[in-house]
C-alpha positions in Angstrom: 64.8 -4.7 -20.4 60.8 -3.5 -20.7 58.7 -3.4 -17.5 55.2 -2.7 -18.1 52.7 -2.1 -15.8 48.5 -2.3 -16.9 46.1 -1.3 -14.7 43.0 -3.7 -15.0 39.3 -3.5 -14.4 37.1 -6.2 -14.6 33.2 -6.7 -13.4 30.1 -8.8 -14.4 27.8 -7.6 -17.0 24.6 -9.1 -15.7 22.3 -7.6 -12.8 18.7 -8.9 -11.7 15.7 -7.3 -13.6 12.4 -6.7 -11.9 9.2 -5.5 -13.1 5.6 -5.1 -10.9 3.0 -4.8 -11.8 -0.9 -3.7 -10.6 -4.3 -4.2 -11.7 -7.5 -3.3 -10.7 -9.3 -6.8 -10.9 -7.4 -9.3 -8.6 -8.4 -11.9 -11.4 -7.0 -10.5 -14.3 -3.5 -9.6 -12.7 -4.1 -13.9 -12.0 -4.6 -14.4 -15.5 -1.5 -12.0 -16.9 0.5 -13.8 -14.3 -0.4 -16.9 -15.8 0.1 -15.8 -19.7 3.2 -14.4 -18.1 4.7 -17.8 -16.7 3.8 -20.1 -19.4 6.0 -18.4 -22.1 8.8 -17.7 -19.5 9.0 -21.4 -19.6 8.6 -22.6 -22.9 10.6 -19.3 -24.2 13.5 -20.4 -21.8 13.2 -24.0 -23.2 13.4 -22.1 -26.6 17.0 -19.7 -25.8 18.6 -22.8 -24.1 19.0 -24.1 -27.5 18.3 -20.8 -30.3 19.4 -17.9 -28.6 21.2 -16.5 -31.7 18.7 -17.9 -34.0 16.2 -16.1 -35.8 14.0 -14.8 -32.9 10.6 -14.4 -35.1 10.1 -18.5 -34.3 9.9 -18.4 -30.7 7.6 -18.7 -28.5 7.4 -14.8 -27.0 7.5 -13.7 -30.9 4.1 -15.7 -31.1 3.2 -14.5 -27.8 3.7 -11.2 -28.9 1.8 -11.1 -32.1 -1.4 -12.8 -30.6 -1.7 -9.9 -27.9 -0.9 -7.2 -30.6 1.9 -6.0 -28.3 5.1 -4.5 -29.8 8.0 -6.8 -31.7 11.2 -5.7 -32.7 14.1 -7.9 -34.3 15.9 -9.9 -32.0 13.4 -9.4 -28.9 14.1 -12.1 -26.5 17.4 -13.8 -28.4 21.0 -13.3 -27.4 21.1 -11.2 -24.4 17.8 -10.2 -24.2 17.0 -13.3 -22.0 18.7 -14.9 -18.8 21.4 -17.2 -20.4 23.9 -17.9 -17.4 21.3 -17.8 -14.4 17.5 -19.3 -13.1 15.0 -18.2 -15.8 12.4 -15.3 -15.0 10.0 -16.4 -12.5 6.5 -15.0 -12.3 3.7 -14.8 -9.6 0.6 -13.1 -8.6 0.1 -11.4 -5.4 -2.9 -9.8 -4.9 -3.3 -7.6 -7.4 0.0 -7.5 -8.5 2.0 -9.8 -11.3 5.9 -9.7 -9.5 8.1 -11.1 -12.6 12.2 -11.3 -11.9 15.4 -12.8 -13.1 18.2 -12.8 -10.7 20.7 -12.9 -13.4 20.4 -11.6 -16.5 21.7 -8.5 -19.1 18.5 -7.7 -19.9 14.7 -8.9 -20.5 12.4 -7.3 -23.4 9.7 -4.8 -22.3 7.1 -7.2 -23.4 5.9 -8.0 -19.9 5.4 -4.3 -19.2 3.6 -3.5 -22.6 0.8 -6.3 -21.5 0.6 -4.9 -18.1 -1.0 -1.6 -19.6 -3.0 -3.6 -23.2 -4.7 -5.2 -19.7 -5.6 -2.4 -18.3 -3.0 -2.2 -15.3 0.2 -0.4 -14.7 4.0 -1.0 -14.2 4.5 0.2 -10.8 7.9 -0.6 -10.3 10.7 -1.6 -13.3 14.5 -2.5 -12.1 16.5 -3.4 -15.1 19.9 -4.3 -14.6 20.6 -3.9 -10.8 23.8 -4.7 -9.4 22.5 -4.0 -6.0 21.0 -6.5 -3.2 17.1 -6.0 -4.0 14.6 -5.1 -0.8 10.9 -6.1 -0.5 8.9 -4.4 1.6 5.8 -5.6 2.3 3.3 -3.2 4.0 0.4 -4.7 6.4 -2.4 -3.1 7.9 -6.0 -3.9 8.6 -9.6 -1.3 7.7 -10.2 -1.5 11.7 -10.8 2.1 12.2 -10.1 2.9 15.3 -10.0 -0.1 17.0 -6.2 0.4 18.1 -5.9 -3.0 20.3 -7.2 -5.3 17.8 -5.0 -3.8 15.0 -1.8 -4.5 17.6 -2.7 -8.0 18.3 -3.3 -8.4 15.1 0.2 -6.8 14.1 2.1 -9.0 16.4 0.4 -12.6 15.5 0.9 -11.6 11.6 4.8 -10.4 12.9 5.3 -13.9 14.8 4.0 -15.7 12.3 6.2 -14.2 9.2 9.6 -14.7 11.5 8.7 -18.5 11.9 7.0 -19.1 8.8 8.9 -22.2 6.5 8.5 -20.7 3.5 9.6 -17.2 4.1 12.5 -18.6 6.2 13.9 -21.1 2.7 13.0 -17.8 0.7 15.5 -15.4 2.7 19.1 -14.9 1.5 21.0 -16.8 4.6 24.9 -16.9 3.2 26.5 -18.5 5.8 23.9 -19.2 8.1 22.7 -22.3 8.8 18.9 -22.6 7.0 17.0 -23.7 10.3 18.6 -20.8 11.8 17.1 -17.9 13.6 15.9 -14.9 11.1 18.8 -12.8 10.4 18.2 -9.1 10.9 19.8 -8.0 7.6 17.5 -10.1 5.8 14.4 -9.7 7.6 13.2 -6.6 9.6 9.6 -5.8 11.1 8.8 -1.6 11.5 5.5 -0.3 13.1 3.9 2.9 11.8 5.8 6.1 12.4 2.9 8.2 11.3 -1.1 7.3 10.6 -0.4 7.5 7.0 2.0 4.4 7.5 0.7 0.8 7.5 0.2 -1.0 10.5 3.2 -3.4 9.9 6.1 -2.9 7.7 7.8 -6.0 6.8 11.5 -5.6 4.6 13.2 -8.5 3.8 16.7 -9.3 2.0 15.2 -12.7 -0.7 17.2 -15.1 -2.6 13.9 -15.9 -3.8 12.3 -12.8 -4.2 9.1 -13.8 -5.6 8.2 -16.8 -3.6 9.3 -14.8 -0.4 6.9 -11.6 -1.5 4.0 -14.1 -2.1 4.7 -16.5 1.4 4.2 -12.9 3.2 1.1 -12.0 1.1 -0.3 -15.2 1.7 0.0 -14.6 5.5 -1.6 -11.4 5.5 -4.4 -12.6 3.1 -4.8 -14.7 6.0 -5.3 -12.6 8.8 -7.3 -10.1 6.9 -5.4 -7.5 6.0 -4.6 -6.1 3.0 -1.2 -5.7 1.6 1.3 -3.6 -1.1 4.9 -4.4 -2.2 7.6 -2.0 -3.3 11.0 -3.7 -4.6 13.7 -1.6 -5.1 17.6 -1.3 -5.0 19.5 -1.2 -1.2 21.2 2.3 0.0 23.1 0.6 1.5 24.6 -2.7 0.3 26.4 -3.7 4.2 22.8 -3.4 5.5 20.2 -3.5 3.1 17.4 -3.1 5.7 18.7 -0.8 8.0 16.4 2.0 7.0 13.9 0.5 8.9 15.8 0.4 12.6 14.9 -1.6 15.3 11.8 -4.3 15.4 8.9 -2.3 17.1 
């Protein structure tokens, strides 16, 4: 008699990609984001039923040529495109063009390369992350020193982010029932530690990352205030925004 024993490990080989970027002119980062989206959906009509094919007749090969931007053989077939999960999504947000796919091996550099032909930057490129993503939002107003209006300010924009519909269907809530309260490790309010800091510091744990960064945006844009995002990968996956501590 043979007993054999096999030590096994096995793991997913697809993470979320995420690229950011920012442009000078609020109007062209709309227009890239719009070029953006369009071939994200007729390129994923494309893979759905070509993905091995001969890449040079889709619709990102012609996308690429027309801008002049970069093409090598293969970009955006097989892997190089979400095949198992929600295509990429794309949206503007100030001056920034947020573009991510939750599940995915890779996505081509293409979106990047158009960021910088337009004049803007990549300010932030997660490819292949395994990790629960954090968006932070930062808030603050060009009140000077005008302290109190800056805090009521800070606590309407707060109240109004912790009840707001669209934020609240955007936030990852396994388990939790979706008109529940906000959960705190999937959103999280900070005031400024330092003057250097923005008045309100807003993290939040999104299923829907880029409708959940633009519902916040759109609520600062409406109280005035001017607004950045950062995405990047939790420290720690058990509590993704604990970095930030208590609500102020």
């Amino acid at each position: 008699m043979k007993i054999r024993v096999w030590s096994a490990f096995a793991s997913n080989n697809s993470g979320s990609y995420t690229i950011v970027g920012v442009f000078r002119d609020a109007a062209v980062a709309a227009e890239v984001a719009r070029e953006i989206a369009a071939v994200c959906e007729a390129h994923t009509a494309w893979h759905a039923d070509h993905a091995y094919d001969d890449a040079t007749t889709s619709p990102l090969h012609a996308f690429i040529v027309e801008r002049g931007l970069r093409w090598e053989d293969g970009r955006g077939g097989g892997d190089e495109w979400p095949e198992h999960g929600d295509p990429p999504t794309c949206a503007v947000i100030g001056h920034r063009v947020v573009v991510h796919a939750p599940y995915t091996v890779t996505v081509p550099p293409t979106f990047g390369e158009l960021f910088y032909a337009r004049g803007g930057r990549v300010e932030i490129e997660l490819d292949h992350a395994h990790e629960p993503l954090v968006a932070e939002v930062g808030i603050g107003w060009t009140y000077g020193t005008d302290a109190e209006l800056v805090a009521r300010e800070r606590a309407a924009v707060q109240a109004e982010i912790a009840s707001d519909a669209s934020v609240q269907e955007a936030l990852e809530r396994e388990g939790v029932a979706p008109d529940g309260p906000p959960l705190p490790g999937a959103l999280r309010f900070r005031g400024p530690r330092h003057w250097m800091e923005p008045a309100l510091t807003v993290g939040a744990r999104f299923r829907d990352l880029v409708g959940g960064a633009r519902a916040i945006a759109a609520i600062a844009d409406r109280h005035g205030a001017y607004h950045s995002l950062r995405v990047f990968e939790a420290l720690d996956p058990d509590d993704p925004l604990g970095y930030l501590g208590a609500a102020p």
